[in-house]
N, C-alpha and C positions, 0 to 999 in steps of 0.2 A: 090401582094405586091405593096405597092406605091411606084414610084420615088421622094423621097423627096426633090429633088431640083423644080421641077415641082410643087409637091402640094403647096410648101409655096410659088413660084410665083404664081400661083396661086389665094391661099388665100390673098397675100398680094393685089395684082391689083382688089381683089373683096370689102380688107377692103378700100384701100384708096376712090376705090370709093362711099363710102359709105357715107350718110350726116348726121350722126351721128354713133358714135363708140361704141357699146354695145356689152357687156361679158355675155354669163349665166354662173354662178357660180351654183354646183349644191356638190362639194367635198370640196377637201382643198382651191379652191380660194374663197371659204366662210369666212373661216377662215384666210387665209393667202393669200391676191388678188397681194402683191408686187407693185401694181398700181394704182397711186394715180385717184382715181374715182370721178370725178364731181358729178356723181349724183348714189345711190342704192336705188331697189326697191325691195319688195317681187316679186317673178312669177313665173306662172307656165308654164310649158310647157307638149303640150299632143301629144302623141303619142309615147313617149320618158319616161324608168324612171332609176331611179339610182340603181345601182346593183352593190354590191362589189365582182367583177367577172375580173377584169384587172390584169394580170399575174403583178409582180412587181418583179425583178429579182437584181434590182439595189439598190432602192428607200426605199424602206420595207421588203423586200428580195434577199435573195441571187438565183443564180443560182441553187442551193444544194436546198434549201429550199425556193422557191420560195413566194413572201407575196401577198397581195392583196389589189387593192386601186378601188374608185371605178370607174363607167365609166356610160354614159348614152346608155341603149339598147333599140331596137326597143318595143314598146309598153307599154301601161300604161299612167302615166302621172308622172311627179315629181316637185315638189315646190322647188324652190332655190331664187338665186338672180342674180339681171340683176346690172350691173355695168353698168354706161356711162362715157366711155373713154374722158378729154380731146382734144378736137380736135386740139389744135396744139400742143398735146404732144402723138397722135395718131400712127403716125407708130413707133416711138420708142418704144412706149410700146407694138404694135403688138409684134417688136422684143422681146423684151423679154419673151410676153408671148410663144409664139411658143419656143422658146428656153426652157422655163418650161415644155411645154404642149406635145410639139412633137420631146425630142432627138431621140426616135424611129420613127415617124412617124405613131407610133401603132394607134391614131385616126383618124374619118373623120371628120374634120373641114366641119361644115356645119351651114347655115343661119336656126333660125327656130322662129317661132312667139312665144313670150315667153308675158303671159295675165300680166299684171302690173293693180294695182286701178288706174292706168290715162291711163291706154286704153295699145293696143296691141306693142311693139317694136321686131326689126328681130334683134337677138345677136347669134353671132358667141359664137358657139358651139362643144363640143369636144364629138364628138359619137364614139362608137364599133360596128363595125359588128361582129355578133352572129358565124363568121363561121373564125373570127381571129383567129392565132395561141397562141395569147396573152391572148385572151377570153377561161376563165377557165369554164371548168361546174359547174352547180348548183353542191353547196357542201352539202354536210349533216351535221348536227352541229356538228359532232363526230370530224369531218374532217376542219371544221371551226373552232374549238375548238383549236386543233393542229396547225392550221398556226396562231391563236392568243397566245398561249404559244411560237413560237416557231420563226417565220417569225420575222429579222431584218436584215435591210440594212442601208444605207449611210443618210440616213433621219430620222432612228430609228424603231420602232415595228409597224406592220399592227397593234397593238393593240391599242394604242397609236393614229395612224391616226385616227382608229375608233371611239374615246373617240374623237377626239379634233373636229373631222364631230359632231358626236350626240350634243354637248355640243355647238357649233354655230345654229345649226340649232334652239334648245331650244331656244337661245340667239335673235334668227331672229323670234321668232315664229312659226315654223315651226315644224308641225309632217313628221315623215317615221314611220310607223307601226314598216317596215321591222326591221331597228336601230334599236328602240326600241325592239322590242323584241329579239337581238341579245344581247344586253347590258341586260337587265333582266339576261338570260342564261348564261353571263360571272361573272352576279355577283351569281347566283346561281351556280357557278362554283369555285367560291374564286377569279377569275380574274378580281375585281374588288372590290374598295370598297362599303359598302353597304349605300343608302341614295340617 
């Protein structure tokens, strides 16, 4: 378990020093970043990919019924988007995001090269370790199926989050197979409409 006063000093004394401020967006700060971004690019990032495997207890789920949001895990690759923070409105907005990203402290806030079409930038990044107590296993869609009927919390339905990720990512040009073929299955499920 991390000491969360320690990680965000931390993270904070690694953003300030930083000569330029960049975000990977790879979930909901696609769709909803809160932070007003000088510059967005497409990019990818490898070694790393997006799995809707992040217990959500609060957010999309309750304690009872636990929902799922996603998180970046160790291998593969995933296309999102790289934000450039501001630079004199930089640590404020760190604040905030950490405040978003980490009331649990459930991620590791890590630097990672993320490919953009005007070359490589290092954006602070919100990963899982695979052996978190928050990191759900791979579900089967039976079992996917149910926390999408069923999972809401203080932000509204894993379902919901799910739709509002596929439907930016479209919007960004961006494929996920994986979405995709989880949104197929919902609408072949009636959990969704059809089109």
């Amino acid at each position: 378990m991390h000491d969360p006063a320690l990680l965000h000093e931390r993270t904070r004394l690694a953003w300030a020093g930083c000569s330029e401020h960049w975000v990977f967006a790879y979930g909901s700060l696609i769709w909803r970043p809160e932070f007003d971004a000088q510059e967005r690019r497409p990019a990818r990032v490898h070694g790393w990919h997006r799995a809707l495997r992040l217990r959500s207890r609060v957010n999309r789920g309750s304690p009872e019924r636990p929902g799922l949001v996603f998180a970046l895990l160790s291998g593969g690759s995933c296309r999102g988007v790289v934000y450039r923070v501001r630079r004199e409105a930089a640590q404020e907005e760190f604040e905030r995001l950490w405040a978003r990203e980490m009331p649990m402290a459930v991620y590791d806030p890590r630097w990672l090269p993320c490919r953009t079409p005007q070359g490589v930038v290092q954006a602070l990044s919100f990963t899982l370790d695979r052996h978190s107590e928050a990191c759900a296993p791979p579900l089967t869609d039976e079992e996917l199926l149910d926390v999408m009927r069923h999972a809401s919390g203080r932000c509204g339905r894993t379902l919901d989050y799910l739709v509002e990720t596929a439907i930016a990512l479209r919007r960004h040009g961006l494929r996920d197979r994986e979405i995709e073929r989880v949104m197929r299955l919902l609408r072949r499920e009636g959990l969704l409409e059809r089109g």
